[in-house]
KEVEX-941250 format. One record per residue (C-alpha): x, y, z; residue in one letter. Coordinates in Angstrom, 2 decimals, always signed. Layout:
// KEVEX-941250
<pt><c1>X</c1><c2>Y</c2><c3>Z</c3><resn>a</resn></pt>
...
// end
This chain:
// KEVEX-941250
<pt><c1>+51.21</c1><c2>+69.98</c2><c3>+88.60</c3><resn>x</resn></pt>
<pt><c1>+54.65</c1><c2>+69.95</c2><c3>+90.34</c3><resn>x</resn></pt>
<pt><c1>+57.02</c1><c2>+72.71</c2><c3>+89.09</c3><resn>x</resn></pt>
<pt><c1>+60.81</c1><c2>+71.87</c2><c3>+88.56</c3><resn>x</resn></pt>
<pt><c1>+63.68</c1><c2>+73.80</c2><c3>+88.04</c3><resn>x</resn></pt>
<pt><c1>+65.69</c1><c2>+72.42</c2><c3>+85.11</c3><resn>x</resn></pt>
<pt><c1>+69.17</c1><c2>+71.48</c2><c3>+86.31</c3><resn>x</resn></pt>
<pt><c1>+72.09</c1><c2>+73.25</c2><c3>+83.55</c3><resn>x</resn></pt>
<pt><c1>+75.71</c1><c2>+74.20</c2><c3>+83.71</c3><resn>x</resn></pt>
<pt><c1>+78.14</c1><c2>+72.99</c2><c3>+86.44</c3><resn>x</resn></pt>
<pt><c1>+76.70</c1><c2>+70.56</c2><c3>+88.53</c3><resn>x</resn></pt>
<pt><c1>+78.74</c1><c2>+68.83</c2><c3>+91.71</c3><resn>x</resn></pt>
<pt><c1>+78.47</c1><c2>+65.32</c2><c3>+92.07</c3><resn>x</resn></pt>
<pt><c1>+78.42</c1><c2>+65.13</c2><c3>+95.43</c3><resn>x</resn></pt>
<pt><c1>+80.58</c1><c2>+61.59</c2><c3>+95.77</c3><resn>x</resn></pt>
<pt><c1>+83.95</c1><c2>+60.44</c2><c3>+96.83</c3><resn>x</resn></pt>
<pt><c1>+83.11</c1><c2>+56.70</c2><c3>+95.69</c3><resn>x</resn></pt>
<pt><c1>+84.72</c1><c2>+56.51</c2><c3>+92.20</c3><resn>x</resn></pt>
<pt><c1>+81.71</c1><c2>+53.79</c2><c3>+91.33</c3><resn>x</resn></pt>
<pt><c1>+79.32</c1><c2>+55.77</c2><c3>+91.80</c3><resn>x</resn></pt>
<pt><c1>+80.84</c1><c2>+58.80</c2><c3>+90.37</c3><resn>x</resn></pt>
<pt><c1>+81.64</c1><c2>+56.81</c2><c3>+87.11</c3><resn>x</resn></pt>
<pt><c1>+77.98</c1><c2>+55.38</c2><c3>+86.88</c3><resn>x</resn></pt>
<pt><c1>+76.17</c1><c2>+59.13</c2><c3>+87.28</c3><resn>x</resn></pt>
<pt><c1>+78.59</c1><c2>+60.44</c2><c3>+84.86</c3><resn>x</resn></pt>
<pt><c1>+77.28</c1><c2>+57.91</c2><c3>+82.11</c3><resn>x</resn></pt>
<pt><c1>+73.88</c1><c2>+58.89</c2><c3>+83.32</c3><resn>x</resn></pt>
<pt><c1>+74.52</c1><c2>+62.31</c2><c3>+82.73</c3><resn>x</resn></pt>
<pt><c1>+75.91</c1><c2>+62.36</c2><c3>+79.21</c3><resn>x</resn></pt>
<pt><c1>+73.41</c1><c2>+62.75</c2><c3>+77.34</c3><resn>x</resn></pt>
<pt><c1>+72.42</c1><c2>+66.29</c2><c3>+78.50</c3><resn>x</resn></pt>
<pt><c1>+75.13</c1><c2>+68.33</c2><c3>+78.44</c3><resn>x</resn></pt>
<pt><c1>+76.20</c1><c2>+69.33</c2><c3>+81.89</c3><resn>x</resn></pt>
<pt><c1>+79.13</c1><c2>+70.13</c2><c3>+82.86</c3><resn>x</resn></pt>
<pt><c1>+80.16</c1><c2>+67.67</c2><c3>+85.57</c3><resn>x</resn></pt>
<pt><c1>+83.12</c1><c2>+67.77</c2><c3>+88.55</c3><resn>x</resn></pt>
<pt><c1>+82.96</c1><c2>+65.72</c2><c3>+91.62</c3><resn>x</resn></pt>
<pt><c1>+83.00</c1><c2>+67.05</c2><c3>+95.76</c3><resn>x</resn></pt>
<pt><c1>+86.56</c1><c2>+64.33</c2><c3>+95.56</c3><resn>x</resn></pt>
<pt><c1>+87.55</c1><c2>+66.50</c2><c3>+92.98</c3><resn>x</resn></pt>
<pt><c1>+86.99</c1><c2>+69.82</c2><c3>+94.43</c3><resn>x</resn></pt>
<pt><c1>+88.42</c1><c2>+68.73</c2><c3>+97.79</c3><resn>x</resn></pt>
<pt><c1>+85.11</c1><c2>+69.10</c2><c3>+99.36</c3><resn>x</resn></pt>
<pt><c1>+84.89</c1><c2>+66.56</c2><c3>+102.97</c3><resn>x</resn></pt>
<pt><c1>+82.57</c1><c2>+64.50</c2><c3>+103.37</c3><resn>x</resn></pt>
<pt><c1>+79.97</c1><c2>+65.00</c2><c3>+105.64</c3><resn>x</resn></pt>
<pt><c1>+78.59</c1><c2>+63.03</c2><c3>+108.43</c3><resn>x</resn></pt>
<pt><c1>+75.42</c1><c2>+60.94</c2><c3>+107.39</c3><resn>x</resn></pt>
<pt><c1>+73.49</c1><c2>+61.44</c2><c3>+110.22</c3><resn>x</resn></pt>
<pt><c1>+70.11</c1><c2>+61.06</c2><c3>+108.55</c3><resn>x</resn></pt>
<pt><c1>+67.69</c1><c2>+58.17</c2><c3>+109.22</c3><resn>x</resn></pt>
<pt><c1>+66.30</c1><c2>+57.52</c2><c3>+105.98</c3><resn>x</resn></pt>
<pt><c1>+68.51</c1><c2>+57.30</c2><c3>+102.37</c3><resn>x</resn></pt>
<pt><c1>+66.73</c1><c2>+60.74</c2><c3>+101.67</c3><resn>x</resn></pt>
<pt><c1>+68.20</c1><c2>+62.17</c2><c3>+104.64</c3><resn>x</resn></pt>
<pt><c1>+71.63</c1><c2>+61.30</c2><c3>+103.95</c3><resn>x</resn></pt>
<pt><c1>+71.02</c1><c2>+62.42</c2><c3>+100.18</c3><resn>x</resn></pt>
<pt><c1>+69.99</c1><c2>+65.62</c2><c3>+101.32</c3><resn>x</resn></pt>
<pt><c1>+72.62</c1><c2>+66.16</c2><c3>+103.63</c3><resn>x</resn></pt>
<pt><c1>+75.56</c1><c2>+65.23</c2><c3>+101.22</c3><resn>x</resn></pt>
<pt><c1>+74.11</c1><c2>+67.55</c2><c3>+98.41</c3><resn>x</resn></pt>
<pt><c1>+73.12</c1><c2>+70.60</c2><c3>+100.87</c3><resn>x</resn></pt>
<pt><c1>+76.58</c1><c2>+70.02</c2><c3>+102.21</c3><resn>x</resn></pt>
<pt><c1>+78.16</c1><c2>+70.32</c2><c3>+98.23</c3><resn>x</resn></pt>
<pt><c1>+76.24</c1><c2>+73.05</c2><c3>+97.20</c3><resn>x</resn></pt>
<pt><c1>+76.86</c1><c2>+75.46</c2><c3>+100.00</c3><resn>x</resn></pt>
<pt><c1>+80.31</c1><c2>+74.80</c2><c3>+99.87</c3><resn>x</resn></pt>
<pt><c1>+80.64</c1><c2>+75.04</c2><c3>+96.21</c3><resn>x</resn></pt>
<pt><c1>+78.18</c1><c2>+77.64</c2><c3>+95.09</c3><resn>x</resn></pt>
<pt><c1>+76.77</c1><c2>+75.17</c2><c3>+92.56</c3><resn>x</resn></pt>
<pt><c1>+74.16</c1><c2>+73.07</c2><c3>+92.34</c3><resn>x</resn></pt>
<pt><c1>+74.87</c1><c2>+69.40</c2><c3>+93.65</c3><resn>x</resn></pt>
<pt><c1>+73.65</c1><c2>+66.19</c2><c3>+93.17</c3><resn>x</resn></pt>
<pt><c1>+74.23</c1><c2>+63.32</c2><c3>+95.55</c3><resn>x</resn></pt>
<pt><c1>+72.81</c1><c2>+59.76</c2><c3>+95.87</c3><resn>x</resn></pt>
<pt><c1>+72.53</c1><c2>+57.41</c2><c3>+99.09</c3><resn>x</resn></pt>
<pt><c1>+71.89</c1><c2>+53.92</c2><c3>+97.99</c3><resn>x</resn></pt>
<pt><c1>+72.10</c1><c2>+50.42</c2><c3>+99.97</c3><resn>x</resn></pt>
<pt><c1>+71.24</c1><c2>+47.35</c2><c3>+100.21</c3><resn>x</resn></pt>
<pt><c1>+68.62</c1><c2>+46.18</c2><c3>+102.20</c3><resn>x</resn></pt>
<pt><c1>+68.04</c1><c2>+42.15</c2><c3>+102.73</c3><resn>x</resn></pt>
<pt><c1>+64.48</c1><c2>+41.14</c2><c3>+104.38</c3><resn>x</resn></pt>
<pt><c1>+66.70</c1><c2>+37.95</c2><c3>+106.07</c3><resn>x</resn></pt>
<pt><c1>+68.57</c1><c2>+40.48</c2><c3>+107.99</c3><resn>x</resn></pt>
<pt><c1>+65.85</c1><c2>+42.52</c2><c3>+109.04</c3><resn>x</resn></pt>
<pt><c1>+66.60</c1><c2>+45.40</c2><c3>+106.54</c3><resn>x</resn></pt>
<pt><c1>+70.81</c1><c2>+45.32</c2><c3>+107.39</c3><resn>x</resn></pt>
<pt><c1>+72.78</c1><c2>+46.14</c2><c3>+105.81</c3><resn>x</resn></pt>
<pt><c1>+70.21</c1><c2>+48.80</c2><c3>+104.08</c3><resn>x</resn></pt>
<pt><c1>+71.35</c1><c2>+52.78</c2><c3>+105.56</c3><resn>x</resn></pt>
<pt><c1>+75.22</c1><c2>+51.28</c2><c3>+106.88</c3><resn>x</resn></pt>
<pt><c1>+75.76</c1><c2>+49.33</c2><c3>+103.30</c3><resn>x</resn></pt>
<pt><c1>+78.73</c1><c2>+51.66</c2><c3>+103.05</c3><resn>x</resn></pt>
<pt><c1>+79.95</c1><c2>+51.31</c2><c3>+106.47</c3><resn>x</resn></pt>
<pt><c1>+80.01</c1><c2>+47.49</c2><c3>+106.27</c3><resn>x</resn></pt>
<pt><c1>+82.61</c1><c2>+48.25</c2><c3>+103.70</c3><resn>x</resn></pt>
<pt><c1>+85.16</c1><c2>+49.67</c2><c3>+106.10</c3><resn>x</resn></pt>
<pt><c1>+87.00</c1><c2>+53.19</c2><c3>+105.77</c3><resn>x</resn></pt>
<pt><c1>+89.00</c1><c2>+51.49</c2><c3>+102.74</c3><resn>x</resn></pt>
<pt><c1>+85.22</c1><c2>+50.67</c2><c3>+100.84</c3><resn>x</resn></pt>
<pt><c1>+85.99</c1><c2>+47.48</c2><c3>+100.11</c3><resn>x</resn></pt>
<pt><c1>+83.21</c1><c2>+45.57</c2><c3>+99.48</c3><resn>x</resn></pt>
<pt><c1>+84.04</c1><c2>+41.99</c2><c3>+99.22</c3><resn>x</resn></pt>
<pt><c1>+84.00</c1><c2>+41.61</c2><c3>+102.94</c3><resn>x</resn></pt>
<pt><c1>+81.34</c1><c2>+43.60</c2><c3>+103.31</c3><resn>x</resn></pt>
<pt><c1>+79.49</c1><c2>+40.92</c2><c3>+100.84</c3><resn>x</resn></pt>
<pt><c1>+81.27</c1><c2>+38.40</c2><c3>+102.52</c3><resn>x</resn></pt>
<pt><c1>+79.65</c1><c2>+39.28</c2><c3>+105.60</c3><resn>x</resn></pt>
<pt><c1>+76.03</c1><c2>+39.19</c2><c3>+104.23</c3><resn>x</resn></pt>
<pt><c1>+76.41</c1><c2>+35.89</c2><c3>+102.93</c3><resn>x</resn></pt>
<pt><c1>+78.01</c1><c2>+35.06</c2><c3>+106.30</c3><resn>x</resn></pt>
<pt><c1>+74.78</c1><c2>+36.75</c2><c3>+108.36</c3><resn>x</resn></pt>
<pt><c1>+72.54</c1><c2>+34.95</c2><c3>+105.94</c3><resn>x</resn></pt>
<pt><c1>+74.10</c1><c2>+31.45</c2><c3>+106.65</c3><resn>x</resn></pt>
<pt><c1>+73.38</c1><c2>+31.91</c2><c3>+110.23</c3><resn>x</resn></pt>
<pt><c1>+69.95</c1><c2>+32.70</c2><c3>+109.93</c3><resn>x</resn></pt>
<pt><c1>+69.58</c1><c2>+29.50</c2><c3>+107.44</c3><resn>x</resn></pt>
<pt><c1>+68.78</c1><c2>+31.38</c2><c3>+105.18</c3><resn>x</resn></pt>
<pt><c1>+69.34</c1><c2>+29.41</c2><c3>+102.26</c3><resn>x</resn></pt>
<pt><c1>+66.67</c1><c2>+29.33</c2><c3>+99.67</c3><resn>x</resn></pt>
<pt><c1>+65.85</c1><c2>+32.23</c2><c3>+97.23</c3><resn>x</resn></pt>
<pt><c1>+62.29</c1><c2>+32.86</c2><c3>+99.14</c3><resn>x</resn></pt>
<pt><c1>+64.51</c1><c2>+33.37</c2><c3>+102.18</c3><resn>x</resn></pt>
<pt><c1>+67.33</c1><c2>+35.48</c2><c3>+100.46</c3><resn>x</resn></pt>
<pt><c1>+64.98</c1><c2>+38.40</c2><c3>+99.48</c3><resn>x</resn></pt>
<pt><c1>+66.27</c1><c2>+41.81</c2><c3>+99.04</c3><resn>x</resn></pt>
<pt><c1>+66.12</c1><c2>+45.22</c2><c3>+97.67</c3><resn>x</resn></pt>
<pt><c1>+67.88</c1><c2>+48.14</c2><c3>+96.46</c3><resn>x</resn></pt>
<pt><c1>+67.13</c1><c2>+51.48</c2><c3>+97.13</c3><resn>x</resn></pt>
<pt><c1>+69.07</c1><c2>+54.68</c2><c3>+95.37</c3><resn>x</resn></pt>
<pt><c1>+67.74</c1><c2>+58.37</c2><c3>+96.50</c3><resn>x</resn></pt>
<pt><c1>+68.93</c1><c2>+60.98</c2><c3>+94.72</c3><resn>x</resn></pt>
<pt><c1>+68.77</c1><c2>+64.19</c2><c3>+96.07</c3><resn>x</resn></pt>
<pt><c1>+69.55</c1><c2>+67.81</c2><c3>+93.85</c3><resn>x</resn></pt>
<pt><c1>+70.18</c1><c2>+70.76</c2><c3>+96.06</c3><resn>x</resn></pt>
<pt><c1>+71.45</c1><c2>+74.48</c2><c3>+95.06</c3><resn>x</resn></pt>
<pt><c1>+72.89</c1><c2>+77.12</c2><c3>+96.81</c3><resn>x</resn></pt>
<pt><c1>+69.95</c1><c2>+79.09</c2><c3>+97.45</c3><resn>x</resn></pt>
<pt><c1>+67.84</c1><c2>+76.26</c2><c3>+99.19</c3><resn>x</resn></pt>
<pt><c1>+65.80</c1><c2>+74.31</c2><c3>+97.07</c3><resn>x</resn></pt>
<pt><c1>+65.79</c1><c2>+70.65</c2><c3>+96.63</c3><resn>x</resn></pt>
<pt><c1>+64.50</c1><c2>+67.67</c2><c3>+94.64</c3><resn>x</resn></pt>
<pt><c1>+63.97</c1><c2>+64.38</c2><c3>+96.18</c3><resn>x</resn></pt>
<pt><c1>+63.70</c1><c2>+61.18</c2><c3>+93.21</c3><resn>x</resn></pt>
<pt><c1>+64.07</c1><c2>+57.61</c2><c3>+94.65</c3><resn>x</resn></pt>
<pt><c1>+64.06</c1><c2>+53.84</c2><c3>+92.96</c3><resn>x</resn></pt>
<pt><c1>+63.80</c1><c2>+50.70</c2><c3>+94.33</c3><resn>x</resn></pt>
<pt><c1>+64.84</c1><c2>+47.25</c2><c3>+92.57</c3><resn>x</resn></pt>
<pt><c1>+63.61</c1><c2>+43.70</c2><c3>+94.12</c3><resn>x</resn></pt>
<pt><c1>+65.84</c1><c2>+40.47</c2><c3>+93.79</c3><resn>x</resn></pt>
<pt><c1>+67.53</c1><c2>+37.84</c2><c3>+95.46</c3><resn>x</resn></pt>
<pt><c1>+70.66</c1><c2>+37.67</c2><c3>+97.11</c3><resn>x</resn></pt>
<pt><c1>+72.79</c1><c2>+34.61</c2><c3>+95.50</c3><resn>x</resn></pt>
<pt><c1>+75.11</c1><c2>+32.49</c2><c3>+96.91</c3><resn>x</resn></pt>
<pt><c1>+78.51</c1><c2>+33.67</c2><c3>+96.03</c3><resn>x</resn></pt>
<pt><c1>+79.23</c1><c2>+36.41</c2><c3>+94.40</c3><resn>x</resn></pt>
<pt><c1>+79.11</c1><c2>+36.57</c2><c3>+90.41</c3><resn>x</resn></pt>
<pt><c1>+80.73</c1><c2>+38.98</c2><c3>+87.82</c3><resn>x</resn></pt>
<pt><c1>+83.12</c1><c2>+42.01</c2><c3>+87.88</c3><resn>x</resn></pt>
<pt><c1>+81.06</c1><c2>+44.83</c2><c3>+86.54</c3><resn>x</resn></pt>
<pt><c1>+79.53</c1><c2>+47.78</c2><c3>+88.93</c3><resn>x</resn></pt>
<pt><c1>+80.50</c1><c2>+47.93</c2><c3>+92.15</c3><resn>x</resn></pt>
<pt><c1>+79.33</c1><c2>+47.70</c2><c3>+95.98</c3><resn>x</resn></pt>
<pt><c1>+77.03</c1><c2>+44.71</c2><c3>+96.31</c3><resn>x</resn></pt>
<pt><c1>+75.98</c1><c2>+44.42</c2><c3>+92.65</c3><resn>x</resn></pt>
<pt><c1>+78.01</c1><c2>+40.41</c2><c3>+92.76</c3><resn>x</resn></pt>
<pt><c1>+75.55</c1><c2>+39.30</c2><c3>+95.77</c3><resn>x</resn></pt>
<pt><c1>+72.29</c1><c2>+40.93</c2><c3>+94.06</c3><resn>x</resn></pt>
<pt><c1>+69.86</c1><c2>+39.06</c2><c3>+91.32</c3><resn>x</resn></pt>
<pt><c1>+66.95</c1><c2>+41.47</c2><c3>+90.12</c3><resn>x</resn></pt>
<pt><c1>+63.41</c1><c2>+39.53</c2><c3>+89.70</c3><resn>x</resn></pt>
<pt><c1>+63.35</c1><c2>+38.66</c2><c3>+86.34</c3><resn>x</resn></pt>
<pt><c1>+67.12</c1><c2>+37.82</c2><c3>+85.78</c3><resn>x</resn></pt>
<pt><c1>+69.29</c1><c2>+35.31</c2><c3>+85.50</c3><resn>x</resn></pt>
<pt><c1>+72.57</c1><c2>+37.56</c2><c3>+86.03</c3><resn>x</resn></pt>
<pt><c1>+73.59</c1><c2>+39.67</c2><c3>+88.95</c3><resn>x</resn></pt>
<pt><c1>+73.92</c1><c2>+43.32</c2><c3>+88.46</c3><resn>x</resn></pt>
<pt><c1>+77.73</c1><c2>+42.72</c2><c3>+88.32</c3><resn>x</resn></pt>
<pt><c1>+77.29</c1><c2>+40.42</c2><c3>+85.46</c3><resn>x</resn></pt>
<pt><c1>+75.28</c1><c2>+42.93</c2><c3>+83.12</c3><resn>x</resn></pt>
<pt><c1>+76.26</c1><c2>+45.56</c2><c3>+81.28</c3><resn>x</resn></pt>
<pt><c1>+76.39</c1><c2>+49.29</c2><c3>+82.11</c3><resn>x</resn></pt>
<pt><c1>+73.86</c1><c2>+49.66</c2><c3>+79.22</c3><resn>x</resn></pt>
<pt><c1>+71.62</c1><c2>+46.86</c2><c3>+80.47</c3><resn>x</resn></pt>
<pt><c1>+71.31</c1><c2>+48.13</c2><c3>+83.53</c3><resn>x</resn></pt>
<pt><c1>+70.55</c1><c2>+51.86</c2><c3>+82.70</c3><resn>x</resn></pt>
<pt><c1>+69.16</c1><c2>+51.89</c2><c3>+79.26</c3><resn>x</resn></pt>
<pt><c1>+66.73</c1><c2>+54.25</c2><c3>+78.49</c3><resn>x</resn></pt>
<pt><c1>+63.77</c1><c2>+51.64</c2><c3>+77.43</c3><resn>x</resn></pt>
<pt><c1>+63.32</c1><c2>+50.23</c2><c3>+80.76</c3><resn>x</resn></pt>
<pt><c1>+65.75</c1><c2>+51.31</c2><c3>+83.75</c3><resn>x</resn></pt>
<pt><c1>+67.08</c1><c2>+47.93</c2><c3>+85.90</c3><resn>x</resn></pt>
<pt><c1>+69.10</c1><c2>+49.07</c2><c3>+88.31</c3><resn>x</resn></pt>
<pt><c1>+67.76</c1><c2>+50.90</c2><c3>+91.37</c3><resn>x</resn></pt>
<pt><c1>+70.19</c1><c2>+54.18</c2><c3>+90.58</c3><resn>x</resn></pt>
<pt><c1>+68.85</c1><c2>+54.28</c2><c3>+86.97</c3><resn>x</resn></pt>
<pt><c1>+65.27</c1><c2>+54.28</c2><c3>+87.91</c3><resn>x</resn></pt>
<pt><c1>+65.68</c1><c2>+56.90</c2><c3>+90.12</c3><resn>x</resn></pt>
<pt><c1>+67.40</c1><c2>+59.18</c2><c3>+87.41</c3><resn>x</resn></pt>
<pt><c1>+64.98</c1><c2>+58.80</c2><c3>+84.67</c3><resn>x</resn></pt>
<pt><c1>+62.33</c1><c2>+60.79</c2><c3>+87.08</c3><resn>x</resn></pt>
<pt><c1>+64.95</c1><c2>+62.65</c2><c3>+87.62</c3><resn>x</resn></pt>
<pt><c1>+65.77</c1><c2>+63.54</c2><c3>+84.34</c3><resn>x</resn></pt>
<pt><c1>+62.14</c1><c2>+63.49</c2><c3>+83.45</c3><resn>x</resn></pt>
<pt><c1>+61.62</c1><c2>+66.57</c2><c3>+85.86</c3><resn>x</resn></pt>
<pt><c1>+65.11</c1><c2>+68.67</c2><c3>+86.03</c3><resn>x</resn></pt>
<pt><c1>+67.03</c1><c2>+67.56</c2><c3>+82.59</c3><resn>x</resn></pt>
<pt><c1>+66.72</c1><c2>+68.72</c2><c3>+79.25</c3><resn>x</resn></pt>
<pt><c1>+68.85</c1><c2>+67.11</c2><c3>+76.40</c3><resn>x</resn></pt>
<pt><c1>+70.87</c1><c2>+70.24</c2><c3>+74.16</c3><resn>x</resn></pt>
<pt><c1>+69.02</c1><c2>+71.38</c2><c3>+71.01</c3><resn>x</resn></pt>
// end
């Protein structure tokens, strides 16, 4: 049996995207750890150099950690549409520009998608894919990932989340991600979104809700 190290205190959340730094903080609320983001601390952001959303997990967390002294947590996520041959999947973010905004980055998808004629749900199939990646100072890491399956839609649908969640249907759903709720998306009786799944093994291995 895999040993963990249970993850306490002050924990970097290695992020600069206030989306993402807003959705780990709900994740995190339940046990007790005192949270402050690599934005916050004035920490740059590395280069993702990595080939694989691990890689570029690991790097941002490594890079937190050894410049903060704490442990850091750090998630690479994306998009990945089967249409497209896997794009936008590791450069989800940079489709977004330097300002991250997404809605020509989704704009773009649907745009890639229509020249491909690509127009039927069978041939709009795509996945999520979150990594999440805890690093401390002296070394050690923990790799979790979660993956989500669904459909890209036509036009983009709801104001909730962020990134591509207005483009992306999960199996099993009638709404996009940016039509559900934070709590439908992460509850604790079955995780939806790819982020959320990847947590709860998180917190299943390194968490540890306060007495």
């Amino acid at each position: 049996m895999t040993s963990h190290r249970i993850l306490s205190g002050k924990v970097v959340i290695a992020t600069h995207n206030q989306g993402k730094l807003r959705e780990m903080r709900e994740l995190l609320a339940p046990y007790g750890i005192d949270l402050v983001s690599a934005g916050e601390l004035g920490l740059p952001e590395p280069d993702e150099t990595g080939y694989m959303f691990s890689e570029n997990a690991a790097i941002k967390a490594v890079a937190a950690a050894q410049a903060s002294g704490l442990p850091a947590l750090a998630d690479d996520s994306g998009i990945c549409v089967d249409a497209l041959d896997g794009a936008p999947g590791l450069f989800s973010a940079n489709w977004a520009g330097p300002g991250k905004d997404f809605k020509p980055a989704m704009a773009r998808v649907l745009a890639e998608l229509a020249k491909r004629g690509a127009t039927t749900p069978a041939q709009r199939r795509a996945h999520f894919v979150s990594a999440l990646v805890i690093a401390w100072p002296d070394g050690n890491q923990e790799l979790f990932e979660g993956r989500v399956f669904g459909e890209v839609v036509d036009a983009p649908r709801g104001t909730g989340g962020f990134g591509y969640n207005p483009i992306f249907k999960p199996d099993g759903h009638a709404q996009t991600f940016a039509e559900m709720s934070s709590t439908m998306k992460s509850g604790d009786a079955e995780a939806l979104s790819h982020r959320a799944r990847a947590f709860a093994q998180l917190a299943a291995a390194c968490l540890r809700t306060p007495a």
